[in-house]
N, C-alpha and C positions, 0 to 999 in steps of 0.2 A: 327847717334845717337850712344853713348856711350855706353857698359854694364860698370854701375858705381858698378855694386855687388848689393848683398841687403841692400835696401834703407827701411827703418821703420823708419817713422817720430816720435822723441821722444822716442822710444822705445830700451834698451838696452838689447843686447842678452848674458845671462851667456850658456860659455860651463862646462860641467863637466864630471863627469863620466856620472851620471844618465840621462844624456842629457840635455839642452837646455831649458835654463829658460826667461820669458818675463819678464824683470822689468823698471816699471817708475819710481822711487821713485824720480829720479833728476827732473822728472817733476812733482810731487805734491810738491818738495821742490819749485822749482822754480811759480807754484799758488799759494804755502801757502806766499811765499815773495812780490810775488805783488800785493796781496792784503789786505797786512797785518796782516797775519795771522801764522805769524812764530812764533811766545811768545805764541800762544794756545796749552792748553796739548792735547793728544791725547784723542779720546773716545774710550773706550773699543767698542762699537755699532757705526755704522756709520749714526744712528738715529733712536732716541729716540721715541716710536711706540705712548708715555702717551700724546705725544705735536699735539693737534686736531687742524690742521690749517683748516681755513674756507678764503672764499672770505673777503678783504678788500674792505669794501666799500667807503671809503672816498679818498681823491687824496695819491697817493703812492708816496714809502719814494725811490728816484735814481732808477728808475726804468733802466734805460741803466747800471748802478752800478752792479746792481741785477742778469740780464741778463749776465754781462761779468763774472761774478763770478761764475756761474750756468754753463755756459758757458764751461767752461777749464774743470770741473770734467766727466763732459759728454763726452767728445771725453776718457778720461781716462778708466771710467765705459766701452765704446765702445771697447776701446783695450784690455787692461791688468785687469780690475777693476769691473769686473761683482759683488763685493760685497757691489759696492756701488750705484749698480744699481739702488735699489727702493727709496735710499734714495733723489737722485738725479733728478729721476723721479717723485717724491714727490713733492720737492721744486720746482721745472719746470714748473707746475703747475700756479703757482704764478707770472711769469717774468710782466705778464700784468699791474700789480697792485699792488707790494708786498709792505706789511706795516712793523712795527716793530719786531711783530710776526715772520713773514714770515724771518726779518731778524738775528734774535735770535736763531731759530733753523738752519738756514745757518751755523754760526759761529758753 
């Protein structure tokens, strides 16, 4: 077995004076592009507390879609991304079933 050095998947490490910074930014560029979401402005809030999502009850809008999307931010939130923790965990909620709703406040 190899020491290949520190290996962090996705995760780019800045040196500086003040030490040692974790950034993924090439990887929410590269979620926001595959899933089409690169031409959306930024939110000041990484969501919106006004938007009351409830259970879908009728058959749901790509639910694999839904999932893969939910998906990518989650390991993000896990690494580098704790402030987008609840919002993520919010919409997670939903992967079973998600309707319009569910996919409005994603975007």
């Amino acid at each position: 077995m190899k020491n290949l050095g520190p290996a962090v998947l996705n995760i780019k490490l800045i040196k500086s004076e003040d030490g040692i910074t974790l950034n993924q930014s090439h990887y929410t560029e590269k979620i926001l592009s595959r899933f089409g979401f690169e031409d959306y402005k930024v939110s000041p809030t990484p969501y919106d507390a006004s938007i009351k999502l409830k259970k879908f009850e009728r058959e749901g809008k790509d639910q694999l879609r839904y999932s893969q999307i939910i998906g990518s931010p989650m390991y993000l939130a896990g690494a580098t991304g704790p402030y987008i923790s609840y919002a993520v965990s919010k919409l997670s909620r939903f992967t079973s079933n998600p309707g319009d709703d569910h996919y409005k406040a994603l975007e």
